[in-house]
N, C-alpha and C positions, 0 to 999 in steps of 0.2 A: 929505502928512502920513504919517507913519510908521506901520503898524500894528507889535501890540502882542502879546508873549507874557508871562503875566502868572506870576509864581512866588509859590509861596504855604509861605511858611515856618510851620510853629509850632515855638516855642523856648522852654524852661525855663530857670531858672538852668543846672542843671548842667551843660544840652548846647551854655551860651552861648559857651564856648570852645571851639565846632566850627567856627561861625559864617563864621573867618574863612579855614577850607579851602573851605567851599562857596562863598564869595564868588570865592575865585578860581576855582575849576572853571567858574563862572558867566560868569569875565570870558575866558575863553580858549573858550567859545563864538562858534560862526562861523555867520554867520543870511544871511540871501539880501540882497539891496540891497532898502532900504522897511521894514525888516524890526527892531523892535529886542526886547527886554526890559525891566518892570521888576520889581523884587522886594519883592514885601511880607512883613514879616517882624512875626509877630501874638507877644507873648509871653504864654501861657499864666499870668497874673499881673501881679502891678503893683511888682515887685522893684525894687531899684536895682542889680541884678547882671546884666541884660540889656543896658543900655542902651551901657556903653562897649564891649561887643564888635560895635556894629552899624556897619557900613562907613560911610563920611561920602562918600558920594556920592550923585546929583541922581537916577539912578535905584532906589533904596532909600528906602523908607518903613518908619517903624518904631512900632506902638502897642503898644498893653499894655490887657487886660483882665482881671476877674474871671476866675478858673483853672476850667476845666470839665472841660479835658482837650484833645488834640489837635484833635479834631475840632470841637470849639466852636471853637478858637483858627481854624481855619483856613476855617472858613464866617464868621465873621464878620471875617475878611478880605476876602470875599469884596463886604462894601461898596465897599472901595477897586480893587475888580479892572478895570480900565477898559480889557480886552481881548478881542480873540476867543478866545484859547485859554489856558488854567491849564495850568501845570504846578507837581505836587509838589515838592518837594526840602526832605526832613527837617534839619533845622538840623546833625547829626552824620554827615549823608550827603555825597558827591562827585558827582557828572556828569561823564561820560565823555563825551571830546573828541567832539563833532559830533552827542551826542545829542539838543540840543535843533533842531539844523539836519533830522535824520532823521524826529525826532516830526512836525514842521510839512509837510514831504514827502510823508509818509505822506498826511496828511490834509488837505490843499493839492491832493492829486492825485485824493480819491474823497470826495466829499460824502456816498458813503454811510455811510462810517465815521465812528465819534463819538467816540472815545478809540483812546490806542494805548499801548502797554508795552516796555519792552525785557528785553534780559538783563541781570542782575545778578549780581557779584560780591563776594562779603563780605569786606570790610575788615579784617584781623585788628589787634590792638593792636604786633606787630611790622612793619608793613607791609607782611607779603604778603596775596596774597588767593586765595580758594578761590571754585571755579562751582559749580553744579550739574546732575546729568543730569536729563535730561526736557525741556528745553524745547522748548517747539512751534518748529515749521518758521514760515523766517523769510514774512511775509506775513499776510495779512486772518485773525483768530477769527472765526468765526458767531456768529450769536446761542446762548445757550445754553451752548456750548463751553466755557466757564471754566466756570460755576453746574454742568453734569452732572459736569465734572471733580472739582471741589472737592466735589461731595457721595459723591462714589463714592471718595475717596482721604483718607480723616480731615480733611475740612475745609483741607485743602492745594490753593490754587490752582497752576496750569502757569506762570500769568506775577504777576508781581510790582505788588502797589497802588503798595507805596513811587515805581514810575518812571511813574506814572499821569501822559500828557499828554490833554487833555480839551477839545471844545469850549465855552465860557463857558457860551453859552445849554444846553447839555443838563444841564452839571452842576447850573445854578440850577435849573433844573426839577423835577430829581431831589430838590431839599431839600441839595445838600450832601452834610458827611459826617455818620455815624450820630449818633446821640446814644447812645453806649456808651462804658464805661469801657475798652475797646481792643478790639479788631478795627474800626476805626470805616469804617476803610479798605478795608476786604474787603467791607464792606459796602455800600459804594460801588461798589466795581469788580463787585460782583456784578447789583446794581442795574443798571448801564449796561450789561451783559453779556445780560441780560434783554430789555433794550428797543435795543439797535444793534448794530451789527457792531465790531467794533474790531480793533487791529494788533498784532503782534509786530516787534520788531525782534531778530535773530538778532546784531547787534552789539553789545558791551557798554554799557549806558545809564547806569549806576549804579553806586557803590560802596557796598557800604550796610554802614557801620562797624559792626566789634562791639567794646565797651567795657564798664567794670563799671558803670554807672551805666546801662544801657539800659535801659527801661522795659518792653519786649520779656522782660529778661532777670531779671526781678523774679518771684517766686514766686508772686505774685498773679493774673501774666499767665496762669497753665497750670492757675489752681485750677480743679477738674476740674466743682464745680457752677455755677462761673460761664463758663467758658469752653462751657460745653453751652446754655447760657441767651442768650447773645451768639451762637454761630451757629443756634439756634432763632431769633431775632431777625431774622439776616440771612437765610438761607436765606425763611422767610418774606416779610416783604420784596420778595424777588429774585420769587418764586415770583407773589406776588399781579401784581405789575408784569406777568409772565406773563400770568398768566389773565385781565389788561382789555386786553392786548393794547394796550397803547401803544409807540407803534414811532417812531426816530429815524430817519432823515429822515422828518417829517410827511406825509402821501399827500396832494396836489391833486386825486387822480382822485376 
């Protein structure tokens, strides 16, 4: 029997016309023998503008709920997830050839790691794409490592949520993603940051499109008393996980 990496989409109308560049980035993934993917694709609503851009194949599943926001969308995906490991992939975003083969590597190789990330390049609307400096060196984050980063640098993490791959069982435990109207994601990867060690991948993982309809790029996203309110929230969070000391991998001693 095959095991299973589970991809967990949340998709809006607007960004359902991305759909079908991720599906292929998806299908030119190369995974070990034993090894497959399937892809859940949760639509943030109950539109009829979702529905025909969703791929017609056996491994694709596709619902629709009440609109919460990404984060809703993508934990209660997580009913259908019937695998060891999640990974992300925003409906407007790409996967970079052999990222989902390196995510599983990583943490196929050290049980004490619980999530991993790569490098990310932004997708411009003429198709080239731009990096950025700083990223950590390629190999194992400590615990901590993101959450001191991200709090001493304006709320800017070193490695990127959007290429978040993740063990099943840690992310259910964690609850998921946040219940906020955006950063929901940071809040997550801050979370797991807190309580296990996680990866870097120095090879490119992701493309993560910029377009005019991005919800990232919306005036609401940067309003300055709710964005201070959402990383109060995560920081928080992150912090408390800290101080009960709960730790991935579980201690037998």
């Amino acid at each position: 029997m095959s095991r299973r990496i589970i991809i967990v989409t949340a998709v809006h109308a607007p960004s359902a016309r991305f759909l079908s560049d991720a599906y292929q980035s998806l299908r030119e993934q190369e995974l070990p023998e034993g090894w497959e993917w399937h892809w859940l694709i949760q639509e943030d609503g109950t539109t009829d503008q979702v529905a025909p851009h969703v791929p017609d194949d056996a491994r694709v599943t596709f619902k629709q709920g009440r609109p919460g926001g990404p984060g809703v969308a993508r934990t209660i995906a997580m009913a259908h997830a019937d695998g060891e490991y999640v990974k992300v992939l925003d409906a407007d975003d790409r996967l970079a050839p052999g990222a989902l083969g390196r995510d599983l590597a990583a943490l196929e190789a050290d049980r004490t790691i619980g999530w991993a990330t790569s490098r990310v390049l932004d997708l411009l609307p003429d198709g080239s794409t731009v990096g950025f400096p700083g990223d950590p060196e390629n190999g194992p984050v400590e615990r901590r490592e993101v959450l001191d980063h991200w709090a001493s640098h304006d709320y800017r993490a070193q490695v990127h949520p959007a290429t978040l791959f993740v063990r099943r069982d840690l992310l259910v435990a964690l609850g998921g993603w946040m219940a906020l109207p955006a950063s929901e994601d940071t809040g997550l990867l801050l979370a797991l940051n807190s309580t296990s060690r996680g990866w870097f991948s120095s090879e490119v993982g992701l493309f993560y499109r910029k377009w005019e309809g991005q919800v990232t790029g919306q005036a609401a996203h940067v309003d300055t008393a709710e964005r201070d309110a959402r990383m109060a929230v995560v920081e928080a969070r992150a912090r408390a996980l800290e101080h009960f000391a709960w730790r991935y991998p579980v201690s037998t001693d």
